[in-house]
NUGU-470339 format. One record per residue: residue number from 1; y, z, x of N, C-alpha, C in turn. Coordinates in nm, 2 decimals. Example, Ala and Ser with C-alpha at 12.3 -4.5 7.8 and 13.67 -1.06 7.14 Angstrom:
2
+-----+--------+--------+--------+--------+--------+--------+--------+--------+--------+
! pos !   n_yy !   n_zz !   n_xx !  ca_yy !  ca_zz !  ca_xx !   c_yy !   c_zz !   c_xx !
+-----+--------+--------+--------+--------+--------+--------+--------+--------+--------+
!   1 !  -0.57 !   0.78 !   1.32 !  -0.45 !   0.78 !   1.23 !  -0.33 !   0.78 !   1.32 !
!   2 !  -0.22 !   0.71 !   1.28 !  -0.11 !   0.71 !   1.37 !   0.00 !   0.79 !   1.29 !
+-----+--------+--------+--------+--------+--------+--------+--------+--------+--------+
//
This chain:
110
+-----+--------+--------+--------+--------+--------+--------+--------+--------+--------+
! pos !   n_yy !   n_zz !   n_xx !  ca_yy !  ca_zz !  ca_xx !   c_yy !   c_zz !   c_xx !
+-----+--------+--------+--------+--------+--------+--------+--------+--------+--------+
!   1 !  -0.12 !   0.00 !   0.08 !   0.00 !   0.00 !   0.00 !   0.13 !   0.00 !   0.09 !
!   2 !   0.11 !   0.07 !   0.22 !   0.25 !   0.04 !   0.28 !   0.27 !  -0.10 !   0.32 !
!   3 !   0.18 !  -0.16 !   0.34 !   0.20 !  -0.31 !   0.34 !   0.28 !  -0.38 !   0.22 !
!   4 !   0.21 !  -0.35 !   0.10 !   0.28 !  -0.43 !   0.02 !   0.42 !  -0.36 !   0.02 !
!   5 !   0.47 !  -0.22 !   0.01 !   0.60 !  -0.17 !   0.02 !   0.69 !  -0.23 !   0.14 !
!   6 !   0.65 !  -0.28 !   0.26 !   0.70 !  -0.34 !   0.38 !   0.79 !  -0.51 !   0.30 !
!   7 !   0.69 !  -0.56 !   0.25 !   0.69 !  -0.67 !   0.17 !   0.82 !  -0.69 !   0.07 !
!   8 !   0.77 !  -0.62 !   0.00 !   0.88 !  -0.57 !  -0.13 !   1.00 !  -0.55 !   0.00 !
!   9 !   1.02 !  -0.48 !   0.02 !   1.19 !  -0.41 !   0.09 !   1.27 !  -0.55 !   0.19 !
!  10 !   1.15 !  -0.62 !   0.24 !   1.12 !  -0.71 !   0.29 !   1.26 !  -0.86 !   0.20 !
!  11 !   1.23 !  -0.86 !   0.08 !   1.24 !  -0.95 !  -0.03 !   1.36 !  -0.90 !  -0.05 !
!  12 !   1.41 !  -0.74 !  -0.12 !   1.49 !  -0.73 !  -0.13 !   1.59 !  -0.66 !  -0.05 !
!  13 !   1.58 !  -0.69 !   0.07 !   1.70 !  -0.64 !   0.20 !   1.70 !  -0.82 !   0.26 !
!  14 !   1.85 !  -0.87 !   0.19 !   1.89 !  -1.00 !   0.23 !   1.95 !  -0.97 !   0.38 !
!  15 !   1.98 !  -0.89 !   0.44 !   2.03 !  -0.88 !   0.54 !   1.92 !  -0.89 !   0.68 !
!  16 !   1.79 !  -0.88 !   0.62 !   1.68 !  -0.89 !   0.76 !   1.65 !  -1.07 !   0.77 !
!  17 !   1.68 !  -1.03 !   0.94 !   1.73 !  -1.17 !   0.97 !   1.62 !  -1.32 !   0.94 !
!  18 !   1.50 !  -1.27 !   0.87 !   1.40 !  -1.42 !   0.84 !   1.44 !  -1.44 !   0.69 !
!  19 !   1.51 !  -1.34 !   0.64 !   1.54 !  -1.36 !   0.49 !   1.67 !  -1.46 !   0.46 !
!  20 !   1.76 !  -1.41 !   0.60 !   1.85 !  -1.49 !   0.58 !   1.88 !  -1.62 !   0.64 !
!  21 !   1.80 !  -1.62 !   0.75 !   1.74 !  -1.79 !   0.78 !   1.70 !  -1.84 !   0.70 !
!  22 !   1.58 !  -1.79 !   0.58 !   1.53 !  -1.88 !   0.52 !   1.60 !  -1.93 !   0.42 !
!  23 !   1.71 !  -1.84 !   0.35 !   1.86 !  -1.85 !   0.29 !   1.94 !  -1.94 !   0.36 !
!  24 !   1.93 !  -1.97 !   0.47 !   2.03 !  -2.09 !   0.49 !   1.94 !  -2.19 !   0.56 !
!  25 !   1.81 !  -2.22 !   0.56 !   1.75 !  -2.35 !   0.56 !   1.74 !  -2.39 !   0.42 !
!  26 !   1.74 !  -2.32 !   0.29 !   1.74 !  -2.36 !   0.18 !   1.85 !  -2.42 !   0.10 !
!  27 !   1.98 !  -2.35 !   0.15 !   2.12 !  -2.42 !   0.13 !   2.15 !  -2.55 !   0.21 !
!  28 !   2.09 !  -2.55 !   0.35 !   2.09 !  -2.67 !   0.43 !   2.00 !  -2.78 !   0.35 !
!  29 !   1.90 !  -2.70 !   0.33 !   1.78 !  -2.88 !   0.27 !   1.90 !  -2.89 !   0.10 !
!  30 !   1.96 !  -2.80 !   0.00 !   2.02 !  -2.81 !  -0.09 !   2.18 !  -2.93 !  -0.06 !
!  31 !   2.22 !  -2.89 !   0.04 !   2.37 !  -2.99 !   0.08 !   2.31 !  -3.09 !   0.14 !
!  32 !   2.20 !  -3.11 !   0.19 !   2.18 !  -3.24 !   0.28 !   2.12 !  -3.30 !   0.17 !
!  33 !   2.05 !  -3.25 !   0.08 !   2.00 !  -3.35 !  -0.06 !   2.14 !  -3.38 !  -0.16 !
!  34 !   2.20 !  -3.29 !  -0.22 !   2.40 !  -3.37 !  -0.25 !   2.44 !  -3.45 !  -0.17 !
!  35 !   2.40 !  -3.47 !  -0.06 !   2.49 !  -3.61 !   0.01 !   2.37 !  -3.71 !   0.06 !
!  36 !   2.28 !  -3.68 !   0.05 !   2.20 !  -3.85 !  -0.01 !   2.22 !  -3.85 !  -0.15 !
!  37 !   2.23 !  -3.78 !  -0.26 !   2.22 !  -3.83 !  -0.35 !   2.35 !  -3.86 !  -0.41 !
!  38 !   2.52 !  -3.87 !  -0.31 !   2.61 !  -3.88 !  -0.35 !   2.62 !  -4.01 !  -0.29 !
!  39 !   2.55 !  -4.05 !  -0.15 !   2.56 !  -4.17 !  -0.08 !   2.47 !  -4.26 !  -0.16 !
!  40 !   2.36 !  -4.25 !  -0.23 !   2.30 !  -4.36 !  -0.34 !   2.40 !  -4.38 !  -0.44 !
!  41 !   2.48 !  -4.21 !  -0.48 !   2.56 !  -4.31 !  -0.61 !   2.69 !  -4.36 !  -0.56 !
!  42 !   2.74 !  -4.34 !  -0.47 !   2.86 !  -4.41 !  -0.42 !   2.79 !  -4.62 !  -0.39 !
!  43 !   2.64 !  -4.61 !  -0.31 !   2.63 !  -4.74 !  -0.30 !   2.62 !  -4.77 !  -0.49 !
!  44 !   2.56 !  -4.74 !  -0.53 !   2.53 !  -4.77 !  -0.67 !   2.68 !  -4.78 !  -0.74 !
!  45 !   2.75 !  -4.72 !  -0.74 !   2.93 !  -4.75 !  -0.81 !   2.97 !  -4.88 !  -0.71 !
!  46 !   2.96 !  -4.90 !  -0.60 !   2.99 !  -5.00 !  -0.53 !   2.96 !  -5.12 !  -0.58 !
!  47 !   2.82 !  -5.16 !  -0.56 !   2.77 !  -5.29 !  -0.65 !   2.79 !  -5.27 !  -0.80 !
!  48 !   2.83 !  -5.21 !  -0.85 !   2.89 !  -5.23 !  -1.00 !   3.02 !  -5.24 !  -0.97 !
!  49 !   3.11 !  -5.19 !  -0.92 !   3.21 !  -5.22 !  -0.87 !   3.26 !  -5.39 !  -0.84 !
!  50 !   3.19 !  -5.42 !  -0.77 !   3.17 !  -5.56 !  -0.73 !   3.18 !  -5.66 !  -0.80 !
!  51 !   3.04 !  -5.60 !  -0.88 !   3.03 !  -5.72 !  -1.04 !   3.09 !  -5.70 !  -1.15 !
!  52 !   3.16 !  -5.60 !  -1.17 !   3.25 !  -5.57 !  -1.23 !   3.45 !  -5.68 !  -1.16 !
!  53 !   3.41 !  -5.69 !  -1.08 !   3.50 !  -5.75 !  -1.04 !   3.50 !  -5.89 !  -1.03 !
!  54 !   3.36 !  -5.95 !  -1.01 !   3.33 !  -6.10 !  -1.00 !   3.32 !  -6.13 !  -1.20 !
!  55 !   3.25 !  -6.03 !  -1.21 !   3.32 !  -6.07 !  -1.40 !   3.45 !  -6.09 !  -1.41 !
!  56 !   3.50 !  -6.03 !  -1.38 !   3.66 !  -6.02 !  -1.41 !   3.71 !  -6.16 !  -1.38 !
!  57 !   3.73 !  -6.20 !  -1.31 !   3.78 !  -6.35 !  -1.26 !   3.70 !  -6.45 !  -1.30 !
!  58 !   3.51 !  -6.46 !  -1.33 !   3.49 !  -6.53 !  -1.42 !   3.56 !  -6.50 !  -1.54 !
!  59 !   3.58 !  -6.43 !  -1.62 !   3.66 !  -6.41 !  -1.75 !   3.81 !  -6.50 !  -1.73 !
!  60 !   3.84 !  -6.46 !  -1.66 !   4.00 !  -6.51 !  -1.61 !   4.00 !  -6.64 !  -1.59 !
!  61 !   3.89 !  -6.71 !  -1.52 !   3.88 !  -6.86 !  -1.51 !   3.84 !  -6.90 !  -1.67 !
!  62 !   3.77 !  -6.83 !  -1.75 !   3.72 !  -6.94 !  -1.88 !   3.85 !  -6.88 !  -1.93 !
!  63 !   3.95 !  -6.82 !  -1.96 !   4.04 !  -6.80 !  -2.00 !   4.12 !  -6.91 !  -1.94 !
!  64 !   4.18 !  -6.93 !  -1.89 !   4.25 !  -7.06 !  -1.81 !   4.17 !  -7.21 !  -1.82 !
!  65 !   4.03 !  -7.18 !  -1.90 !   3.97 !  -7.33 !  -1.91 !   4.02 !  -7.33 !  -2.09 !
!  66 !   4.00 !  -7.23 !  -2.16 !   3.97 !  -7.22 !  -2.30 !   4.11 !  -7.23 !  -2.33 !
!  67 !   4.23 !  -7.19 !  -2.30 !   4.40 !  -7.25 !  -2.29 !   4.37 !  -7.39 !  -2.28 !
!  68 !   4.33 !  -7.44 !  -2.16 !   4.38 !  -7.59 !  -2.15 !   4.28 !  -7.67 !  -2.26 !
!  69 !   4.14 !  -7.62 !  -2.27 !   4.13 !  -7.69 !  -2.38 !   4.21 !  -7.69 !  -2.53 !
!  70 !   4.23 !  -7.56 !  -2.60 !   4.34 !  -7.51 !  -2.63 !   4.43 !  -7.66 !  -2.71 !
!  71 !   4.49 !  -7.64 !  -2.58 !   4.61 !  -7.74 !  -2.58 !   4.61 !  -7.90 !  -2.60 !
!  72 !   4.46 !  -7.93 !  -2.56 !   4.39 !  -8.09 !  -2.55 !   4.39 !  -8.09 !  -2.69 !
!  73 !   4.29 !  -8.00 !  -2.69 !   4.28 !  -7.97 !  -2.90 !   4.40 !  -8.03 !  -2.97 !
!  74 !   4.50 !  -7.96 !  -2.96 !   4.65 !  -7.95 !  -3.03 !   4.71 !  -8.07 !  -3.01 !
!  75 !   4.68 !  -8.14 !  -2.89 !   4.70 !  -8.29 !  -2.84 !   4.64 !  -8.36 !  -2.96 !
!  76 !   4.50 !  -8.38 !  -2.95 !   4.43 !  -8.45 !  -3.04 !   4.44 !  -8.42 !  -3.20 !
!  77 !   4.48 !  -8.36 !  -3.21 !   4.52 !  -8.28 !  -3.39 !   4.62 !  -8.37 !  -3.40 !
!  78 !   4.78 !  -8.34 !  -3.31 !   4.87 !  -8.39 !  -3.33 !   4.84 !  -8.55 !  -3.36 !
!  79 !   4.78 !  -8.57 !  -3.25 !   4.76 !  -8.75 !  -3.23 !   4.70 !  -8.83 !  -3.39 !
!  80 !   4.61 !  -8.74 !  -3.44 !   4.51 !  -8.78 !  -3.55 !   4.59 !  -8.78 !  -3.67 !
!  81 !   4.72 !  -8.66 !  -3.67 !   4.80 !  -8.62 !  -3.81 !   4.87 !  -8.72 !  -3.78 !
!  82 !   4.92 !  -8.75 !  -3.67 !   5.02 !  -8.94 !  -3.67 !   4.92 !  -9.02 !  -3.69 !
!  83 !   4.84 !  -9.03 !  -3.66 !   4.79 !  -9.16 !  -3.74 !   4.74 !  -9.17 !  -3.87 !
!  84 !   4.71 !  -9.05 !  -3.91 !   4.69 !  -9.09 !  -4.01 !   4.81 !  -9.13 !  -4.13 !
!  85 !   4.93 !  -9.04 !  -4.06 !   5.05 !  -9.09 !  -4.14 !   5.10 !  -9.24 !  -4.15 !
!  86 !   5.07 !  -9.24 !  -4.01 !   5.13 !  -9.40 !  -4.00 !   5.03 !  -9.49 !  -4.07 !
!  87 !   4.87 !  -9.52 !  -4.10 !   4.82 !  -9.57 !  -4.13 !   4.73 !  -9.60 !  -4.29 !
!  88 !   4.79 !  -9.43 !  -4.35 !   4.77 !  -9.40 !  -4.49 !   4.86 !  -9.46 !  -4.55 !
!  89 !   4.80 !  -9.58 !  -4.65 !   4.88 !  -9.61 !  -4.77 !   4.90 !  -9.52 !  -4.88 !
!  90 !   4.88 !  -9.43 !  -4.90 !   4.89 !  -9.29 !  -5.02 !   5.09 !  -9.28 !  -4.98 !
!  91 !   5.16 !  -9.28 !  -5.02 !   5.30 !  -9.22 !  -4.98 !   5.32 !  -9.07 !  -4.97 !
!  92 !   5.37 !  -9.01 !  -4.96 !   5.40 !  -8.89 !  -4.90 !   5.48 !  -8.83 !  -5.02 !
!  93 !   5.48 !  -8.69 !  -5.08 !   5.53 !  -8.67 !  -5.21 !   5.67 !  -8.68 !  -5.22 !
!  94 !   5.76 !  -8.69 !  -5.09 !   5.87 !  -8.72 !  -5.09 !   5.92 !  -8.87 !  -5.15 !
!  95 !   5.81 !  -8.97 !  -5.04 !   5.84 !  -9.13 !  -5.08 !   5.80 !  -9.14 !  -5.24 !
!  96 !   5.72 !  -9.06 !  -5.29 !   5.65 !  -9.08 !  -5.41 !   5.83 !  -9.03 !  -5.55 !
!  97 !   5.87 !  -8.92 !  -5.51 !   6.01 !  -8.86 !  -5.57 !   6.12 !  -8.97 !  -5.57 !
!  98 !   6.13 !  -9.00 !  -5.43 !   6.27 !  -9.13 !  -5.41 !   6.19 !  -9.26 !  -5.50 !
!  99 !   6.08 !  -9.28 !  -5.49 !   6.06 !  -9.41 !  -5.52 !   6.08 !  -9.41 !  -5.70 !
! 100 !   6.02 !  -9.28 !  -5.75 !   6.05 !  -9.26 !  -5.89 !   6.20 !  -9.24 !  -5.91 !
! 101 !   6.27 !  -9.19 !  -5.88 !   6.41 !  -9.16 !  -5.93 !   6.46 !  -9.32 !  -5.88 !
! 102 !   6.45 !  -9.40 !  -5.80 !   6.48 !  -9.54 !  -5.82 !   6.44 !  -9.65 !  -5.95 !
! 103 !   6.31 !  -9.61 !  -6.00 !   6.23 !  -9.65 !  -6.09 !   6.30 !  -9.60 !  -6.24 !
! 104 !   6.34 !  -9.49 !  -6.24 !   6.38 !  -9.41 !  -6.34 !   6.50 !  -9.47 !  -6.36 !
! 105 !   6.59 !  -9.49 !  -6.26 !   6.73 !  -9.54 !  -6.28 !   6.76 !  -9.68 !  -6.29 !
! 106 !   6.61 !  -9.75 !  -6.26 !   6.69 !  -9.91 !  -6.35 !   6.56 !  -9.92 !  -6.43 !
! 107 !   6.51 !  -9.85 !  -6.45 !   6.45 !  -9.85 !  -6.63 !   6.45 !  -9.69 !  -6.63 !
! 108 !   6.51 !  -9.67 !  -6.72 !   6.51 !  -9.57 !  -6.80 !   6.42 !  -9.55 !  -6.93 !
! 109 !   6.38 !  -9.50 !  -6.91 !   6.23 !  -9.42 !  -7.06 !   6.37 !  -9.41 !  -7.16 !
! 110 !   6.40 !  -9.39 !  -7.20 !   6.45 !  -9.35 !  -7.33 !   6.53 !  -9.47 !  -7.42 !
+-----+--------+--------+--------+--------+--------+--------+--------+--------+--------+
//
């Protein structure tokens, strides 16, 4: 039994010096494992980082393609609403107004 009492006093007197070595090889293996596992996540934020960035400027380039198409669009709208004006015989509800109040004024309905 004095052995096991040796033991015991052993455990709880932090001040005998194999207790407190083994208290700071265990904090040492604890801080050396935080900084591998802060150097994986720093590589790991890095390559997201990255492609987070190479996204970004893909985005920015179809943004600067999807404008100029955009604008080709609005080209060809424009271009198709002239021709159709210029090439539709239907009159326009304006020419259709002038043409009647001319109609109206040298024949008169009444």
């Amino acid at each position: 039994m004095a052995g096991d009492e040796s033991k015991g006093k052993s455990i709880e007197n932090l001040s005998d010096p194999a207790n407190r070595g083994m208290l700071n090889d265990a904090i040492d293996a604890i801080l050396k494992g935080m900084d591998n596992l802060f150097l994986r996540l720093k590589k790991e934020t890095d390559g997201v980082k990255t492609e987070i960035q190479k996204n970004g400027i893909e985005i920015q380039a179809n943004q600067e393609e999807i404008k100029k198409n955009g604008l080709a669009i609005s080209r060809l709208k424009n271009d198709f609403d002239g021709l159709l004006e210029e090439f539709s015989d239907t009159p326009s509800r304006k020419e259709l107004n002038d043409l009647k109040t001319k109609v109206d004024h040298f024949h008169p309905t009444n």
